[in-house]
C-alpha positions in Angstrom: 40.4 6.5 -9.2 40.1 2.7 -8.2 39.3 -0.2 -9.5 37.7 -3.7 -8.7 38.7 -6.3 -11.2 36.2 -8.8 -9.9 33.2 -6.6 -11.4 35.8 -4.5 -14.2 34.1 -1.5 -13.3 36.0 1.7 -11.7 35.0 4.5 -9.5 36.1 8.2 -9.5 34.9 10.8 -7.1 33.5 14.1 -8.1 33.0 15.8 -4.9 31.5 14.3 -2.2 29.4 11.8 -5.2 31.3 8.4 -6.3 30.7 7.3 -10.1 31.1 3.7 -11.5 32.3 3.7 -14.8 33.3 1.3 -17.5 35.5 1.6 -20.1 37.2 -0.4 -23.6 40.2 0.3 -26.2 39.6 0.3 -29.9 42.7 0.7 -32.0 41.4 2.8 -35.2 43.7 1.1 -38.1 43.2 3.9 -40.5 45.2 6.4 -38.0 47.8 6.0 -35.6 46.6 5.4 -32.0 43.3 4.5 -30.5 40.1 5.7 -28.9 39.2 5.1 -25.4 35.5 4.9 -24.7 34.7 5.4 -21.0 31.0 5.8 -19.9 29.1 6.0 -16.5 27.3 3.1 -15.3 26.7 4.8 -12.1 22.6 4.2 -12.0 23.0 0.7 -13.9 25.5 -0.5 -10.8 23.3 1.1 -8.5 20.6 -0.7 -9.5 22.8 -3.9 -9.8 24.0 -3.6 -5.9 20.3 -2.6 -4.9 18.9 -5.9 -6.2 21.7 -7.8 -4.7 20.5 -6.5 -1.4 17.0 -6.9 -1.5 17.3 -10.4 -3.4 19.9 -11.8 -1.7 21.1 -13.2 -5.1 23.9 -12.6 -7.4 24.1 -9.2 -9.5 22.8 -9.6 -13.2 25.0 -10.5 -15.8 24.9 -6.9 -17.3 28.3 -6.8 -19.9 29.4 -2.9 -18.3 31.8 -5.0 -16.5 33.0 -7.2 -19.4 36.2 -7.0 -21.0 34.9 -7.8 -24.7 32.1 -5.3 -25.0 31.5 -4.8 -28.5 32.2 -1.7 -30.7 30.4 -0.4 -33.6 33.1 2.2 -35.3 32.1 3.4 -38.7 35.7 2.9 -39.6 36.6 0.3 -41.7 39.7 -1.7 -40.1 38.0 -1.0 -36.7 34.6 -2.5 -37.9 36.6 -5.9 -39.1 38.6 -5.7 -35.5 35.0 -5.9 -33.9 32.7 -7.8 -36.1 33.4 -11.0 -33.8 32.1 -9.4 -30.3 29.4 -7.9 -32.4 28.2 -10.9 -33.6 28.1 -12.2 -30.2 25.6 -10.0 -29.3 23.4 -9.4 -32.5 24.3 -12.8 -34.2 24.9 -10.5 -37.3 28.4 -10.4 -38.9 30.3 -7.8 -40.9 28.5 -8.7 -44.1 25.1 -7.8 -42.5 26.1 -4.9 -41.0 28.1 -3.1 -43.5 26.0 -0.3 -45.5 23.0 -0.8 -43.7 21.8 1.5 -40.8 22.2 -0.6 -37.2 18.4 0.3 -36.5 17.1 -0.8 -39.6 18.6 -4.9 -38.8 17.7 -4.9 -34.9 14.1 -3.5 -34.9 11.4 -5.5 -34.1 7.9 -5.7 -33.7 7.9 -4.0 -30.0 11.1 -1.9 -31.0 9.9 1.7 -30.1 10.7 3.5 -33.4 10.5 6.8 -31.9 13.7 6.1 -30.5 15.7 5.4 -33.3 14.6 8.1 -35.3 15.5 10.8 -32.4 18.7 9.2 -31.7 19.5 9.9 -36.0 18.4 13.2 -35.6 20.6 14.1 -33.1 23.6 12.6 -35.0 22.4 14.8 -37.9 23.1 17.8 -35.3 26.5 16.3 -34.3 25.3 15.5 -30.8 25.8 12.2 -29.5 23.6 9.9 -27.3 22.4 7.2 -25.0 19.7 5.3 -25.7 18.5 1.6 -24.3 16.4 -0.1 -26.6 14.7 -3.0 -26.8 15.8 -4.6 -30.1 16.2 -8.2 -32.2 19.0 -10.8 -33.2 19.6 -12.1 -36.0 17.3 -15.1 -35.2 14.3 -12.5 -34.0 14.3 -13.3 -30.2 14.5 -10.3 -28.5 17.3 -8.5 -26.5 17.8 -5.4 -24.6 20.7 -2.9 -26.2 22.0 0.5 -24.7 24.4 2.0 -27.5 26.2 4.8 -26.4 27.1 6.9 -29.5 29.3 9.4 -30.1 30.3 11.8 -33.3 33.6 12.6 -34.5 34.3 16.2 -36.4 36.9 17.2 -39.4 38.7 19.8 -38.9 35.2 21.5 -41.3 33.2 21.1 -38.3 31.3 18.1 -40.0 30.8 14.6 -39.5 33.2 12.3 -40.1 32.4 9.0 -37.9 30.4 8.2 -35.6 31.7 5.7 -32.5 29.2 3.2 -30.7 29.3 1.4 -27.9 26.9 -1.5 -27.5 26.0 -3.2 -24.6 23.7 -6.2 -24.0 21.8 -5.3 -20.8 18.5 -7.7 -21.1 19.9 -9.0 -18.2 20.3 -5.8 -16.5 16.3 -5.2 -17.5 14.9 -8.1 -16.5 16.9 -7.7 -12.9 14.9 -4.1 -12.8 11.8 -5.4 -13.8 12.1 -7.9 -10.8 13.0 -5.2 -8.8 10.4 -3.1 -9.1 7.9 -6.5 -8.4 9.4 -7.6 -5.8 9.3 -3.9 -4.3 6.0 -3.6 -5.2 4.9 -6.2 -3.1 7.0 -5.3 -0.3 6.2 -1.2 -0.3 2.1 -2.6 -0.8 2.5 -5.0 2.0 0.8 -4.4 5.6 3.7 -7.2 7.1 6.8 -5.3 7.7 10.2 -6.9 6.1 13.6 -6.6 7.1 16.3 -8.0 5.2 19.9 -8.5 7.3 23.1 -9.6 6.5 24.6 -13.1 7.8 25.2 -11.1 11.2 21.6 -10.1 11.5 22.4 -6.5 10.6 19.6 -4.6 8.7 20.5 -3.5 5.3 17.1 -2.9 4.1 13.5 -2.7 5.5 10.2 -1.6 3.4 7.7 1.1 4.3 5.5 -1.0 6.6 8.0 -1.4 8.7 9.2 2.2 9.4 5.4 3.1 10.0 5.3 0.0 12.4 8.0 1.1 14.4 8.9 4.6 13.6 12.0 4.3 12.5 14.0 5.0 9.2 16.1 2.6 7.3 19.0 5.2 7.7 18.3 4.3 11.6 18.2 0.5 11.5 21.3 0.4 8.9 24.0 -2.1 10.2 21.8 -2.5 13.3 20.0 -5.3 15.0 16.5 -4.8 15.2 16.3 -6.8 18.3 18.8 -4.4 20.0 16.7 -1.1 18.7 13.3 -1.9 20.0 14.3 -3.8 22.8 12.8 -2.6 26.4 13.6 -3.4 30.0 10.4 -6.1 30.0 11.5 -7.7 26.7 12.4 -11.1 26.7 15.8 -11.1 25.6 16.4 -14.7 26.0 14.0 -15.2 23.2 15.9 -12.8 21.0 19.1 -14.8 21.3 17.9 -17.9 20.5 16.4 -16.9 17.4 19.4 -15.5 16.5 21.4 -18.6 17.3 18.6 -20.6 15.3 19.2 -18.3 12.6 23.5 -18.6 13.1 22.7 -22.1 12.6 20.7 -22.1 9.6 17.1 -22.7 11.0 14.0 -20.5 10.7 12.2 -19.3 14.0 9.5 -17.5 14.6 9.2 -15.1 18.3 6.7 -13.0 20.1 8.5 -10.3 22.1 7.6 -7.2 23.9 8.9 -4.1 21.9 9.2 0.0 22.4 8.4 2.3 19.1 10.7 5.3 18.9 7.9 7.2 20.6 8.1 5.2 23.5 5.2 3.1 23.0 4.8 -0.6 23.9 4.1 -2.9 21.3 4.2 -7.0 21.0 5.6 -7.8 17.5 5.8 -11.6 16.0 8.8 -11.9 14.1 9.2 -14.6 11.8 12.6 -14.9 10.6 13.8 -17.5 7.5 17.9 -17.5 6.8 18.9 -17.2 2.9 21.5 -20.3 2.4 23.7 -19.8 -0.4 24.7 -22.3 -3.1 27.9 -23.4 -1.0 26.1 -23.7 1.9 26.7 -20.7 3.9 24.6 -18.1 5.1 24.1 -15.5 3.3 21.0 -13.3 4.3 18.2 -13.2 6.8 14.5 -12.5 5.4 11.9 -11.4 8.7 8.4 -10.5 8.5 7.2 -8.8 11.1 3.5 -8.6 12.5 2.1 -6.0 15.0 0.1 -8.6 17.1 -0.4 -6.1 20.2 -4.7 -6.5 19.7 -4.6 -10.0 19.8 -2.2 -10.1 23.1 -4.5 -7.7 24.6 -7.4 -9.3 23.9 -5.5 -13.0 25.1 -4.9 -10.7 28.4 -8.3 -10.1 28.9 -9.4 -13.8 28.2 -7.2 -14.6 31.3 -8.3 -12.1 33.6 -11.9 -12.9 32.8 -11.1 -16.6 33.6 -9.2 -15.8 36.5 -12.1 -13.8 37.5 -14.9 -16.5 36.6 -12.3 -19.0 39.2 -12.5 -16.2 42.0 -16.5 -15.9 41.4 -17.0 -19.6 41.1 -14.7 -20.3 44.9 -16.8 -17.9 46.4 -20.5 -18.9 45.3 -18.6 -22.6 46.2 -18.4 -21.3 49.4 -21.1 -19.2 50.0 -23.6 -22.7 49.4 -21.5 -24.4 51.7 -21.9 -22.1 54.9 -25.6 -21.6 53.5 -26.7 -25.3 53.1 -25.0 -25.9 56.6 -27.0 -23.2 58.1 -30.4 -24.7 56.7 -29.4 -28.4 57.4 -29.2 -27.8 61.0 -32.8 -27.0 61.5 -33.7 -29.2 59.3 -32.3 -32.3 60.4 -33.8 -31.1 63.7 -37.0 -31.6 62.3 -36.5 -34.4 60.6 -35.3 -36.1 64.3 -38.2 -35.0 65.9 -40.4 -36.4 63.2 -38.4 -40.1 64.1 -38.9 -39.3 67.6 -43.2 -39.2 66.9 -43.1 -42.0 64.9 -41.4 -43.9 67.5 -43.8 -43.0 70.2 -46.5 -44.8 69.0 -48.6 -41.9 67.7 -52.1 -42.7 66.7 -53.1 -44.3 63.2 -54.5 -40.9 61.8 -51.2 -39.1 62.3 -49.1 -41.8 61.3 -49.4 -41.0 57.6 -49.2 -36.9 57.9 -45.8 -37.7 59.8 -44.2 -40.3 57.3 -45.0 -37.5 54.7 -43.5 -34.6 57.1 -40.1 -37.0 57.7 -40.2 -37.6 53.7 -40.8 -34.1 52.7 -38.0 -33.2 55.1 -35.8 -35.7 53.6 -36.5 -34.0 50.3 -35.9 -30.4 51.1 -32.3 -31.7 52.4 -32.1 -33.6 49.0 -32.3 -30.2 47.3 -30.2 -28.8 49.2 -27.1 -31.4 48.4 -28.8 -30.7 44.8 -27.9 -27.1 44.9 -24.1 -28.4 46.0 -24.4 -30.8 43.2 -24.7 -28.3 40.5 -22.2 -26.6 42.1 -19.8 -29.7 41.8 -21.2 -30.3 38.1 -19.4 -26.6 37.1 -16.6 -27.4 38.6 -16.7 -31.0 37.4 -16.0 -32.5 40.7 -19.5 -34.6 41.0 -19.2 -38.4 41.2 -22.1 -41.0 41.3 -22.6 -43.5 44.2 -23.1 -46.9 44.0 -24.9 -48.4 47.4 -27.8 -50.4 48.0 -30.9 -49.4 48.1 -35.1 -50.1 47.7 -36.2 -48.8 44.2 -40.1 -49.7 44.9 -40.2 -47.6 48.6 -38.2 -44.6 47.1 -40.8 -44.9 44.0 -43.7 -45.5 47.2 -42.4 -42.0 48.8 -42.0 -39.6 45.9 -45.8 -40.8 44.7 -46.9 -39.8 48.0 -44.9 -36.7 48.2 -46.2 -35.3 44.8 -50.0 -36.1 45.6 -51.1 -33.7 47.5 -49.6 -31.1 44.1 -51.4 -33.7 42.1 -54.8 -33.6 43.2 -54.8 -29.6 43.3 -54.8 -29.8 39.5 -57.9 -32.1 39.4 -55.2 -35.2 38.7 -54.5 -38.6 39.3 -51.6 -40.2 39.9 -50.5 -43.7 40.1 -47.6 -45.9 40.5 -47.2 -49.1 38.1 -44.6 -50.9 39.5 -43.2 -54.5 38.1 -43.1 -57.1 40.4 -40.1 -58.9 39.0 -37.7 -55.9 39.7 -35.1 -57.7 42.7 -36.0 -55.6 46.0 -32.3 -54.1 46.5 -30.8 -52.9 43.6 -27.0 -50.9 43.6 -27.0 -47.1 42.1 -27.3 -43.7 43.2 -30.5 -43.8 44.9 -30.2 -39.5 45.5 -29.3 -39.0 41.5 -32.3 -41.3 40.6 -34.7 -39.6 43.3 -33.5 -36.2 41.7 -34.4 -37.7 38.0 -37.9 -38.7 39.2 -38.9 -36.1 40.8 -38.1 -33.6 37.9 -40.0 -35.7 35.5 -43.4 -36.3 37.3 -43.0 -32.7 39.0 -43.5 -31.3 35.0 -45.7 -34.0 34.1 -48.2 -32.8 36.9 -47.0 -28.8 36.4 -48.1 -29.3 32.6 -51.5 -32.1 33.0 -55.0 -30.9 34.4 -57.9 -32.8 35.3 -55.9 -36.2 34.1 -54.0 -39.1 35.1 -50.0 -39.0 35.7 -48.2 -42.7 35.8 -45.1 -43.5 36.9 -44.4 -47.5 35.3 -41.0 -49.1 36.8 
């Protein structure tokens, strides 16, 4: 048998099972000696050291472990010895209790009857019993009672006492009804939840969890969850800074690289908050872990697609480049020889068909460096120039390039130009030519048998 006098309750083994139990003194005046009431509290401390656990918070103040726990002896002396702890609890004294039945002054509206009357029955078969039972002070406010009674025989075989034991354990029920909420909500839960001590060792995890990773709570007991499903391509260094975060006092929240007990990879976030005590110190650790292993494959993919759209983007870079240089060569041959003509004095009917062969030349190249400019636009590496150059000739040339498409489709097309515009203006004359071009090219592509203007 031992004994912790900072709770007042003892333990006794019975095999390989350990009991809590509680016990009191009454000294019965009428006859020489006493009776000592001793009574297991086994499930009631379980339940106490359970929500301590999970909570993180002090046990309840149930009265199992109190010293003054009251007596109700249907002895007279004893009765007087324990009217003052009885009145503690029921706020009645001796003068409401004596000749009256207990039930009949501590029921209530919500009392459950059926109780009371099965508990009398059995005394009427000189059995004792146990019940809790939710029952009423003297001032009607409500309080939870478990009265352990028990029936003393004459030597006839008939009743001559009965001895009670009444405890106040609303505190007790209200810690149970917590309980069963707060596990509720945890056992319903999708987010696993480990609780740990102030070393970070598990001492409780609810069922999300064990499905998540595969393993019991009799596996992660006094463990580090960390050090269970931790794998050669975890990032450990992670792992010990939250831990020192947590040593310290400060939440954290990781995303590691983990191995279920069937050997499958899996990327957990772990968010873990530290439970401070009231002097300060810590106490418990509260994680909630997430099985994120979709989204990180679905971030992988992102990437490689990117890094793939970079390799596909180079290489079409590239490709225009050794293309356009390929096509300019010729072309620029052309467009030389077409200077060269022009030079030689060529006669006044072919002076016209060769300023439109040197400007239609000087166009193709333009779309060519436009094909390289949309490459630079996607890669965002395009820049605009600022030089000098002759608005009312480059308006003069694109008219007379587009005419010929022009009169095909039955139009005209005309050139309105303001006389007040300065002759050399700064800008990029190839981005503007570009602009121009697009326009009137639709507005011809889209007019028949009309007139298309081009006003500067």
């Amino acid at each position: 048998v031992t004994y912790n006098p900072e709770t007042g309750v003892g333990f006794v083994s019975k095999g390989d099972v350990q009991l809590a139990f509680g016990w009191n003194n009454a000294a019965l005046q009428k006859n020489a000696g006493g009776v000592t009431f001793t009574y297991n509290v086994t499930e009631s401390y379980s339940v106490e050291c359970e929500w301590e656990t999970v909570t993180g918070g002090p046990k309840s103040k149930t009265v199992y472990h109190e010293i003054t726990v009251p007596k109700h002896v249907n002895i007279t002396s004893a009765i007087a010895a324990d009217a003052r702890m009885r009145n503690q609890i029921t706020g009645f004294n001796l003068t409401d209790l004596q000749g009256k039945p207990l039930g009949d002054l501590i029921s209530g509206p919500d009392t459950d009857w059926s109780l009371i009357e099965n508990a009398r029955a059995l005394t009427q078969q000189k059995q004792s019993f146990t019940v809790d039972l939710l029952a009423y002070r003297k001032d009607k406010t409500p309080i939870w009672l478990s009265i352990y009674n028990t029936v003393v025989l004459d030597d006839d075989g008939k009743v001559e006492t009965e001895v009670e034991i009444i405890l106040d354990i609303t505190e007790k029920i209200k810690a149970q009804e917590e309980l069963q909420v707060l596990s509720l909500v945890a056992s319903k839960s999708n987010t696993g939840v480990t609780i740990a001590n102030e070393k970070g060792e598990i001492t409780w995890v609810n069922k999300a969890l064990e499905e998540l990773t595969g393993y019991s709570l009799t596996e992660l007991k006094g463990k580090m969850l960390g050090d269970v499903l931790s794998t050669t391509e975890t990032n450990k260094e992670i792992i010990f800074e939250a831990r020192n975060k947590a040593f310290n006092k400060q939440g954290s929240t990781i995303e590691v690289l983990a191995l279920k007990k069937d050997g499958t990879p899996i990327w957990l976030s772990a968010a873990n908050t530290p439970i401070i005590n009231t002097n300060g110190q810590l106490e418990r650790q509260v994680e909630l872990i997430v099985d994120i292993t979709q989204r990180k494959q679905v971030e992988k993919e992102m990437v490689e697609a990117r890094e793939q759209a970079i390799q596909l983007s180079e290489a079409k870079e590239m490709f225009l480049s050794v293309m356009s240089h390929e096509i300019r060569t010729p072309l620029n041959a052309v467009i030389g020889m077409t200077h060269l003509l022009l030079e030689n004095e060529p006669k006044p009917s072919q002076v016209d068909d060769l300023n439109i062969l040197k400007f239609s030349g000087e166009n193709l190249l333009n779309i060519i460096n436009d094909i390289l400019d949309f490459t630079k636009i996607e890669t965002g590496n395009l820049q605009l120039e600022s030089i000098p150059f002759d608005l009312h000739t480059l308006c003069v040339d694109i008219i007379n390039s587009l005419q010929i498409n022009a009169n095909k489709r039955g139009n005209t097309l005309n050139l309105i130009y303001d006389d007040r515009i300065p002759a050399q203006l700064l800008g990029d004359k190839t981005r503007l030519y570009q602009i121009l071009m697009n326009l009137l090219g639709n507005a011809i592509k889209f007019t028949d048998n009309g007139k298309v203007d081009l006003l500067v």
